[in-house]
C-alpha positions in Angstrom: 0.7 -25.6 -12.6 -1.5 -28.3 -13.7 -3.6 -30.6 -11.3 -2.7 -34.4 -11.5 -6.0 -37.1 -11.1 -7.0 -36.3 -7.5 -4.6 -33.9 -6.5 -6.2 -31.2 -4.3 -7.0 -27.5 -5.5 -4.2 -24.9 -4.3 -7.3 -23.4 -2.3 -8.4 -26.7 -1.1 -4.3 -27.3 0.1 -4.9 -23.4 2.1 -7.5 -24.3 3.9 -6.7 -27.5 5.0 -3.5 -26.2 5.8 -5.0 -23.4 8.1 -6.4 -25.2 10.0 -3.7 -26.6 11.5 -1.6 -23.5 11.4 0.6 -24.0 8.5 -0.5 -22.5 5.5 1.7 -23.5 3.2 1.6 -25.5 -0.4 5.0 -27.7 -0.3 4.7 -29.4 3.2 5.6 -28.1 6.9 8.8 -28.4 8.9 12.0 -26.5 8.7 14.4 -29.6 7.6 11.5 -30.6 4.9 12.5 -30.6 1.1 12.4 -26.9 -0.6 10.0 -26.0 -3.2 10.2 -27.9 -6.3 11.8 -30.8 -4.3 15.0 -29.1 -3.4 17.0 -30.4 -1.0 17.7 -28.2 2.2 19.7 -30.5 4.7 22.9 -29.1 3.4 21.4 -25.6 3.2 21.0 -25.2 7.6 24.0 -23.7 8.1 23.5 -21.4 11.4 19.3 -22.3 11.5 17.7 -22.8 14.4 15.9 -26.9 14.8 12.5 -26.0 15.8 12.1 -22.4 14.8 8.4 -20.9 16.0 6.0 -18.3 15.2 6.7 -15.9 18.3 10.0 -17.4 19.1 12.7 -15.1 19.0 15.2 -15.7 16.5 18.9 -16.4 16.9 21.2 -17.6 14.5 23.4 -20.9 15.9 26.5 -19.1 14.1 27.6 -15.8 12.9 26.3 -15.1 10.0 26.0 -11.8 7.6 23.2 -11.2 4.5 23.2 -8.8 2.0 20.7 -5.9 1.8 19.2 -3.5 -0.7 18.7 -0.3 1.1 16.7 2.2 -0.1 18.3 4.9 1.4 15.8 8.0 2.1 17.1 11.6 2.0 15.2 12.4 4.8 16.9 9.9 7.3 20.3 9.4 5.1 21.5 5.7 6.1 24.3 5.8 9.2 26.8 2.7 9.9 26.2 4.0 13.8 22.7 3.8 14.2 21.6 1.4 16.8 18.9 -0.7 14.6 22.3 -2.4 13.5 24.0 -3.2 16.3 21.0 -4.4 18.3 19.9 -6.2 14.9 22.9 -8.3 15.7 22.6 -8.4 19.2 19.5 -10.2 18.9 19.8 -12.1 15.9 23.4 -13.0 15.7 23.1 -11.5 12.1 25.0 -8.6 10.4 23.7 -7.3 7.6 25.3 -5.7 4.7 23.3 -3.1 3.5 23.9 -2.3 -0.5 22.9 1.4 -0.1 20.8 3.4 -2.7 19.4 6.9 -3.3 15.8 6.8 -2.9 15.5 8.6 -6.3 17.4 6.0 -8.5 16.3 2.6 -6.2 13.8 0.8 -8.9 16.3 1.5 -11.8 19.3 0.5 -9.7 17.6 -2.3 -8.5 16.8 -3.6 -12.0 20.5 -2.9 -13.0 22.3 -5.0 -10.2 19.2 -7.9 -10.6 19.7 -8.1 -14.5 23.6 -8.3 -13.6 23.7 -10.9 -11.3 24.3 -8.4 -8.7 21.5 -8.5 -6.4 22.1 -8.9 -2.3 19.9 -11.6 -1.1 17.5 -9.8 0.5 15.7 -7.1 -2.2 12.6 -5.0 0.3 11.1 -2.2 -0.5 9.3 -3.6 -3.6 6.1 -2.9 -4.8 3.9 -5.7 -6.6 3.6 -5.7 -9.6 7.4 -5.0 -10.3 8.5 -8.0 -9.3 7.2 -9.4 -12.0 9.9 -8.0 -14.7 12.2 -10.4 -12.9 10.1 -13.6 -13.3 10.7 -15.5 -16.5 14.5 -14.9 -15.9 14.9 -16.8 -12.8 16.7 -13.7 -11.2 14.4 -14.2 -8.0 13.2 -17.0 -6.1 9.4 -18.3 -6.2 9.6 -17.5 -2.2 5.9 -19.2 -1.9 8.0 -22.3 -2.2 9.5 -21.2 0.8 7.0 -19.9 3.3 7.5 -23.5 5.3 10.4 -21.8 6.6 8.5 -18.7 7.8 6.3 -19.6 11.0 5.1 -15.8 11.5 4.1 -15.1 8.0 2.3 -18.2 7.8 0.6 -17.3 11.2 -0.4 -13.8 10.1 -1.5 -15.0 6.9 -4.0 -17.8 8.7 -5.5 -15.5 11.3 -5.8 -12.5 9.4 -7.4 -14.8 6.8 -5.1 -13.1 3.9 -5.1 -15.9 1.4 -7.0 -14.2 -1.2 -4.6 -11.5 -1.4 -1.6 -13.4 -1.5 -3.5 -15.5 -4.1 -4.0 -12.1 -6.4 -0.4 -12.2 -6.7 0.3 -15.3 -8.1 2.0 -15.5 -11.1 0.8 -17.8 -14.3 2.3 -21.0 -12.7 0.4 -20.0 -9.4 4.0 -18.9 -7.2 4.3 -15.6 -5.8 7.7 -13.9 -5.9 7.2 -11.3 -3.7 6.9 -11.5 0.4 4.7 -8.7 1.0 4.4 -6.6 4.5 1.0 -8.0 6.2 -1.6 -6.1 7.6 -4.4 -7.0 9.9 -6.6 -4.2 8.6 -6.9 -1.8 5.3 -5.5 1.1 6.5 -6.7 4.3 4.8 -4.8 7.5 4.2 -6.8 10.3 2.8 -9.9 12.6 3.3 -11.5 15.6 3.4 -11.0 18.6 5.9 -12.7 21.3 6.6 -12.6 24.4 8.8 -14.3 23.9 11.5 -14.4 26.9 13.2 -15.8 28.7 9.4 -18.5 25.7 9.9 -19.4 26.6 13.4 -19.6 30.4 12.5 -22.4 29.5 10.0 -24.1 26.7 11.8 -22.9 23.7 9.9 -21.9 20.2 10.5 -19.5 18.1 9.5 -20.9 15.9 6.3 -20.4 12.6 6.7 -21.9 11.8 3.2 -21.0 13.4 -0.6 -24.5 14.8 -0.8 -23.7 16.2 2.4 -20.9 17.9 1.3 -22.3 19.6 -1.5 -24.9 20.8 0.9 -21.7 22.4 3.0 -20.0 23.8 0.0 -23.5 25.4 -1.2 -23.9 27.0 2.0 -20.3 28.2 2.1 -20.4 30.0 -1.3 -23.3 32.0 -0.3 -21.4 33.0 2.7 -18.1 33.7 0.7 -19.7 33.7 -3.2 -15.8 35.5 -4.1 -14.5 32.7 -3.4 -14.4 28.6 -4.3 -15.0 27.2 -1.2 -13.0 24.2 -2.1 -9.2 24.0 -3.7 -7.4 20.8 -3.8 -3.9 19.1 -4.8 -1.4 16.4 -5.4 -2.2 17.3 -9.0 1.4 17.3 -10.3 3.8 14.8 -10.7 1.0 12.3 -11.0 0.0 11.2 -13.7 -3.8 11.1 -12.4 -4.5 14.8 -11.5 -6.1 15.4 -7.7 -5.1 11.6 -7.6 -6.0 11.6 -3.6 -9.4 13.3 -4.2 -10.0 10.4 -7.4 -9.1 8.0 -4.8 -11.2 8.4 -2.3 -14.1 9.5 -4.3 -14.2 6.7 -6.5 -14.0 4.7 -3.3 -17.4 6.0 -2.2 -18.7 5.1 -5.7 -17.6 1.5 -5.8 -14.5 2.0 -8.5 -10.8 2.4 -8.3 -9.6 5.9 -9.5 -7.2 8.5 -8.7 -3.9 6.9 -7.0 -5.6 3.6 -7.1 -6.4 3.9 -11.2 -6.5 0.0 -12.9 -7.8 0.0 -16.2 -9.3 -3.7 -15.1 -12.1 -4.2 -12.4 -13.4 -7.3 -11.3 -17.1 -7.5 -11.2 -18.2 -9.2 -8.3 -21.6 -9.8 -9.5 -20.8 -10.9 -13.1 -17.8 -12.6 -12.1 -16.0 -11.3 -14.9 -13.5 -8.4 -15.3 -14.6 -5.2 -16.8 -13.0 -1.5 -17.9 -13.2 0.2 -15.2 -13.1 3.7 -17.0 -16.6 2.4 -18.3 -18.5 1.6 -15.7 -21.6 2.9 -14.4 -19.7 3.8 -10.8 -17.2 5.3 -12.9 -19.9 7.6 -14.7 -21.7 8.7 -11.4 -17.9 9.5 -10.3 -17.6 11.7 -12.6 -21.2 13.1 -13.0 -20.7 14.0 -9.3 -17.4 16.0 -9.2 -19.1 17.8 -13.1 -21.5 19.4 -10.8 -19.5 20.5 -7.6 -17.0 22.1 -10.7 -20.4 23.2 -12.8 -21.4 25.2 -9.6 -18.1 26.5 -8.4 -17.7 24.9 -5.5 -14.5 23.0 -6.2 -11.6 25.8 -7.8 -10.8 24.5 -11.2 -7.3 25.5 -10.9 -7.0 22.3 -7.8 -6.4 19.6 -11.1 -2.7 22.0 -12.8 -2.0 24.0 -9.5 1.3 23.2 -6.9 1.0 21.7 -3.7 2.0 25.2 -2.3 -0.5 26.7 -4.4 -3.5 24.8 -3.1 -2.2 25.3 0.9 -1.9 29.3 0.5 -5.2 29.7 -0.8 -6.7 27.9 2.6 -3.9 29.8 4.7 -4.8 32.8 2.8 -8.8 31.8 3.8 -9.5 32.0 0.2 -10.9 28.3 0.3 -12.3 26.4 3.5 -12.1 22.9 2.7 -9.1 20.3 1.0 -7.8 16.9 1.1 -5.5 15.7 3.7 -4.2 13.2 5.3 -3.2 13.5 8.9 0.7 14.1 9.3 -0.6 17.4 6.6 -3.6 18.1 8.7 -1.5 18.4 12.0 2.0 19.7 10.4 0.7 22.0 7.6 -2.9 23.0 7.4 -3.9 23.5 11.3 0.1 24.8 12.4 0.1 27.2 9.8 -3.1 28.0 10.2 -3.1 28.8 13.9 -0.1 30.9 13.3 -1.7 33.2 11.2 -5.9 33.0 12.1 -6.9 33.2 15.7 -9.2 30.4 16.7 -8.9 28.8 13.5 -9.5 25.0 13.4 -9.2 22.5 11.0 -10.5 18.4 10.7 -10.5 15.9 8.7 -13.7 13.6 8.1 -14.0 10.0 7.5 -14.5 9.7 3.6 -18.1 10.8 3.3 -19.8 7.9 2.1 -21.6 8.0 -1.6 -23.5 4.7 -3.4 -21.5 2.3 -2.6 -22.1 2.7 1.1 -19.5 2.5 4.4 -16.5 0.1 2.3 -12.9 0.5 1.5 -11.4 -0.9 -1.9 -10.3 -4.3 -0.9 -6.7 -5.3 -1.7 -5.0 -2.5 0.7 -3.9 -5.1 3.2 -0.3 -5.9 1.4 2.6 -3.5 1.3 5.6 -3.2 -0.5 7.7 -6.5 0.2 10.8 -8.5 -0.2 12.1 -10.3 -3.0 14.6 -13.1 -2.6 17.2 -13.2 -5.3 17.9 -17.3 -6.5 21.2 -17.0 -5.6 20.9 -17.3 -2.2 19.2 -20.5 -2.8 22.8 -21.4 -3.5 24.3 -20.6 0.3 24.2 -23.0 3.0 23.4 -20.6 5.0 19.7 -20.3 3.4 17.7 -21.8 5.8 18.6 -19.5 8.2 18.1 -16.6 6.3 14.7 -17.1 5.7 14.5 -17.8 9.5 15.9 -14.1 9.9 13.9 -12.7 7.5 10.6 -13.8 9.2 11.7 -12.8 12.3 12.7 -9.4 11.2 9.6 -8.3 9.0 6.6 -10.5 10.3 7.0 -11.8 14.1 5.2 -9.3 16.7 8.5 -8.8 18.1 10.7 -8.2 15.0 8.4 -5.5 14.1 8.0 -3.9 16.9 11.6 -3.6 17.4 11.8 -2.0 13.2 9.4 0.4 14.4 9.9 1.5 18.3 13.7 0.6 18.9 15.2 -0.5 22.1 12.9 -0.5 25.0 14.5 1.7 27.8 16.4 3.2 25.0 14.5 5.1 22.7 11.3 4.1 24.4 9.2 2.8 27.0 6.4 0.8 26.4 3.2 -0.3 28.5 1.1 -3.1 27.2 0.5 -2.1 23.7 1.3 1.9 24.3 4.7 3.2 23.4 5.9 6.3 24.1 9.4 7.6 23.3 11.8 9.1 25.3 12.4 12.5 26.5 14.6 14.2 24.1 13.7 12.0 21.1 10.9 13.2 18.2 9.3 11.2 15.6 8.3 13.2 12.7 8.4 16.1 14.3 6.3 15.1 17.4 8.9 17.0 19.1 10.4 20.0 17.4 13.0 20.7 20.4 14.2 17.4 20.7 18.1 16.7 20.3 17.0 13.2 18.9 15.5 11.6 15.9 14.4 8.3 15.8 14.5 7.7 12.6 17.5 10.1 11.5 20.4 9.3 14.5 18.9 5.7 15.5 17.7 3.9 12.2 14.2 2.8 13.5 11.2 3.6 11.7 12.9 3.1 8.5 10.8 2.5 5.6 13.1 -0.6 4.2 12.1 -2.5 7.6 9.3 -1.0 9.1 5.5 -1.6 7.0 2.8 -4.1 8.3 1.7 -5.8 11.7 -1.3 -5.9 13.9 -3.6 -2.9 14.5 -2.4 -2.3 17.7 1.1 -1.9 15.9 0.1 0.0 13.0 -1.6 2.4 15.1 0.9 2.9 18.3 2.2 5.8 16.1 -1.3 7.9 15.5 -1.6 11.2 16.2 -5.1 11.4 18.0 -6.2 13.1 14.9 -5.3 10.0 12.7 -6.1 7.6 15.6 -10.0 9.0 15.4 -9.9 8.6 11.6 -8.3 5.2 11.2 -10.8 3.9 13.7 -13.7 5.2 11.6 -12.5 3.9 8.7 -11.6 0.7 9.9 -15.5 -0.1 10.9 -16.1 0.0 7.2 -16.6 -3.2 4.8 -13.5 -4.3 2.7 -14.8 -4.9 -0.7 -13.8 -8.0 -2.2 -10.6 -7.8 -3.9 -9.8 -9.3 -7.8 -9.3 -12.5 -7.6 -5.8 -14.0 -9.6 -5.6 -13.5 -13.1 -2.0 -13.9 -13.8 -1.3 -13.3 -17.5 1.7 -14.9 -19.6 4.8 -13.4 -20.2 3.5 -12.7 -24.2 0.6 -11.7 -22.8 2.0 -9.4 -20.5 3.6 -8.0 -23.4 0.3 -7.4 -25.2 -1.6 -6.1 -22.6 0.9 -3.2 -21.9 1.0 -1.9 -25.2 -2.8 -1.8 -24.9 -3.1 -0.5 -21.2 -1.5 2.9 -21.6 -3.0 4.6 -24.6 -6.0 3.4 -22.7 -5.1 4.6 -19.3 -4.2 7.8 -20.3 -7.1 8.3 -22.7 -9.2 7.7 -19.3 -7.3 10.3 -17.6 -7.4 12.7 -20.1 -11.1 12.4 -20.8 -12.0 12.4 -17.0 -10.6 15.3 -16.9 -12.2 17.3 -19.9 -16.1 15.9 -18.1 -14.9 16.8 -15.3 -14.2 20.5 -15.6 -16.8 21.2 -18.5 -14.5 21.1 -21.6 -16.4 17.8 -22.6 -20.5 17.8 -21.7 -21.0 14.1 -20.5 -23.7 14.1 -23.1 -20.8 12.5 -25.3 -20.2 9.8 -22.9 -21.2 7.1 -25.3 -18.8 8.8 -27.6 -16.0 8.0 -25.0 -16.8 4.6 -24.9 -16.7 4.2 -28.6 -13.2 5.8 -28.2 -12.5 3.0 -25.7 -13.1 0.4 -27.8 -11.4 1.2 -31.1 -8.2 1.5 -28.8 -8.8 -2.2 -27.9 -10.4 -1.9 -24.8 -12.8 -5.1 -25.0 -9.3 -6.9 -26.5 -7.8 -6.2 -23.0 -11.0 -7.0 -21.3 -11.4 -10.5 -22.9 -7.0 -10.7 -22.2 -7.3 -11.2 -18.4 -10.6 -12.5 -18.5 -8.9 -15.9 -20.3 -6.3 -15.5 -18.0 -8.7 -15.6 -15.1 -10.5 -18.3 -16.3 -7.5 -20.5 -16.8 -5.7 -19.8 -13.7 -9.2 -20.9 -11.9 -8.8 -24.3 -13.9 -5.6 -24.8 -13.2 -5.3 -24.2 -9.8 -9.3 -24.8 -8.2 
């Protein structure tokens, strides 16, 4: 999208806009023209007039809207549960869910969207896969459509989200994906440690890496039969201990593990780099070379199952492994209670490394919705963009995805909710005859991501609560800025990024655990290269640098 003389930058447009509340690139108002200059006067069939952020929505009409529904085996979809018949209650909208298994959902979804097939409403979609459905015109440039969305628009000006949604701009500066909005990064995994084993021996919690290799030293020469340390989620990843990478890397400044990207912006340079060659990525790796070198971390944590890993702590042949809470509480420190007496188990904050107390920037937008074009088509579109505001971003919609009726399945006091007797929430209450998710339809992954703190929290465990507040002190590093690349270029850069991304992995791995001494380093880099590495580099670097020209 090219500027004309004078035109404003797309950032300038942002800011102005925010400051009035509307942020927004193709005007304000619901009866204004559509993106592109489309015409929605015919289009308002069942909208409301004057449609506001916090106002609750209600359709002037009947009205029904298609649904992808990713339907989870663990609360299989029900035509009785309440979230629909209150949905339409409230709304004066039905909507017609298009139910699939959880297992097949991407590849059915790509089968109904390349047929034509698509309901209007596509959720549970993670960026970047909406971008296979770009350069067809399967799916609707819903940036051009945000007018008509008062409570996204609101979230995105107070939570001062532009840059995000600006990462996820495609080549002609659009997004096509409405992504769930949060006010914070929420972060998900840690270490823990047994507490009570700590006690015993006179140690603290570490609250920093060196720190924990300080713990881990002292609890080998307590237990030297043992590896003080066994970890998991090394299977059916493709980045072995991809939590551990994760969080690790975090503490180092680079993206690894579960949050693995071949390209990094460089905040400093201002120009994209390999991440599986920087300096951060080095000391990364350096770091977890020793903790293996001088068996304190089991080797076996980067091949072995799940089960594998939590027998060994049960079995008190380790002492310390990642977590995140609903394991911590449900898992580790159940089990463990059952069969230790007096054990305890915690999980830190990440211990903190060179990089200092931050959190990899970019965590603030969840899986979203994507729009399919036809609904651009109904009359009824308007409206449905009304309803879909409503639902996924206004405090109220969301609240009512998450917690249900009030009175009904809970009862709420300021910004405390607590559900009713006889009702559990993953397993908060074993005895319960009810399931909130399972016989009632709330807390349903399709509807329920995003919102406020106070939101996003209400469901904590006290364990998770005291974590999340921790981590949400910490500095949210900056994330990349847009570097949309063309569809041919797309195409280049994927036959590049694998080889290379799994060359990462592979070597990582092989430092990591001794098979490869880091002496050879340099080596690996070479071995970067010749598989095009600084080809991909310079790739979104162009791309970067033209989508700044193009759109200020």
């Amino acid at each position: 999208m090219k500027k004309n003389a004078g035109q404003l930058s797309r950032r300038q447009v942002l800011a102005a806009a925010g400051s009035i509340g509307l942020v927004t690139v193709t005007g304000c108002g619901s009866g204004d023209d559509g993106g592109d200059g489309k015409d929605l006067s015919k289009k308002r069939d069942g909208a409301m007039k004057n449609y506001r952020a916090g106002q609750q929505f209600k359709a002037s009409q009947p009205l029904s809207f298609s649904v992808l529904h990713n339907n989870n085996p663990v609360y299989p979809m029900k035509n009785g549960w309440l979230f629909w018949k209150e949905l339409t209650k409230r709304t004066g909208v039905t909507l017609k869910p298009v139910d699939v298994p959880l297992a097949d959902y991407e590849k059915k979804r790509s089968v109904l969207i390349g047929a034509g097939d698509a309901p209007f409403l596509i959720p549970k979609t993670y960026h970047p896969s909406e971008v296979a459905f770009v350069s067809s015109g399967a799916i609707l440039p819903v940036s051009d459509y945000v007018k008509l969305m008062p409570n996204f628009r609101d979230k995105v000006r107070k939570w001062k989200l532009e840059p995000e949604l600006d990462a996820i701009r495609q080549s002609d500066g659009k997004y096509y994906l409405l992504p769930g909005l949060h006010e914070k990064v929420k972060s998900g995994y840690s270490l823990s440690f047994r507490t009570d084993v700590l006690d015993k021996h006179g140690l603290s919690l570490p609250t920093t890496w060196d720190e924990v290799h300080d713990v881990l030293t002292a609890l080998k020469e307590e237990y030297p039969g043992t590896y003080p340390w066994t970890d998991r989620w090394s299977t059916n990843t493709p980045f072995p201990c991809g939590a551990l990478f994760s969080y690790l890397g975090q503490a180092h400044g680079v993206k690894a593990g579960w949050t693995y990207d071949n390209i990094t912006f460089d905040a400093k340079a201002r120009t994209f780099v390999f991440t599986g060659a920087t300096d951060g990525y080095r000391r990364m790796v350096e770091y977890l070379r020793r903790i293996v070198a001088e068996k304190l971390l089991d080797p076996e944590s980067f091949t072995q199952q799940d089960d594998q890993a939590v027998q060994k702590l049960l079995a008190e042949k380790s002492y310390v492994i990642s977590a995140n809470s609903q394991e911590l509480v449900q898992n580790y420190r159940y089990n463990l209670e059952k069969q230790i007496k007096g054990a305890k188990i915690e999980m830190v904050p990440v211990p903190l490394g060179p990089a200092g107390p931050v959190v990899l920037g970019g965590t603030r937008l969840e899986n979203g919705v994507m729009v399919s074009s036809k609904a651009l088509e109904s009359d009824d579109f308007v409206a449905m963009m009304q309803f879909l505001d409503w639902l996924w971003y206004s405090d109220e919609g969301q609240k009512f995805c998450k917690w249900g009726v009030e009175g009904v399945t809970h009862t709420r006091s300021g910004d405390r909710f607590r559900l009713k007797p006889g009702i559990s929430l993953m397993g908060s209450d074993p005895d319960a005859a009810k399931d909130l998710q399972k016989d009632y339809g709330f807390f349903n992954g399709v509807f329920t991501y995003g919102g406020s703190w106070d939101l996003v929290s209400s469901s904590f465990s006290p364990d998770e609560k005291k974590f999340q507040d921790a981590m949400a002190q910490r500095e949210q590093l900056p994330i990349d800025p847009a570097h949309p690349l063309q569809s041919f270029e797309q195409e280049q850069a994927t036959l590049w990024d694998t080889p290379l991304k799994d060359h990462v992995i592979q070597n990582t791995l092989q430092f990591v655990l001794g098979k490869r001494p880091l002496s050879q380093w340099d080596a690996y880099l070479a071995e970067l290269k010749s598989k095009n590495m600084q080809q991909l580099v310079d790739l979104h670097n162009k791309a970067y640098e033209r989508f700044k020209k193009e759109n200020g």
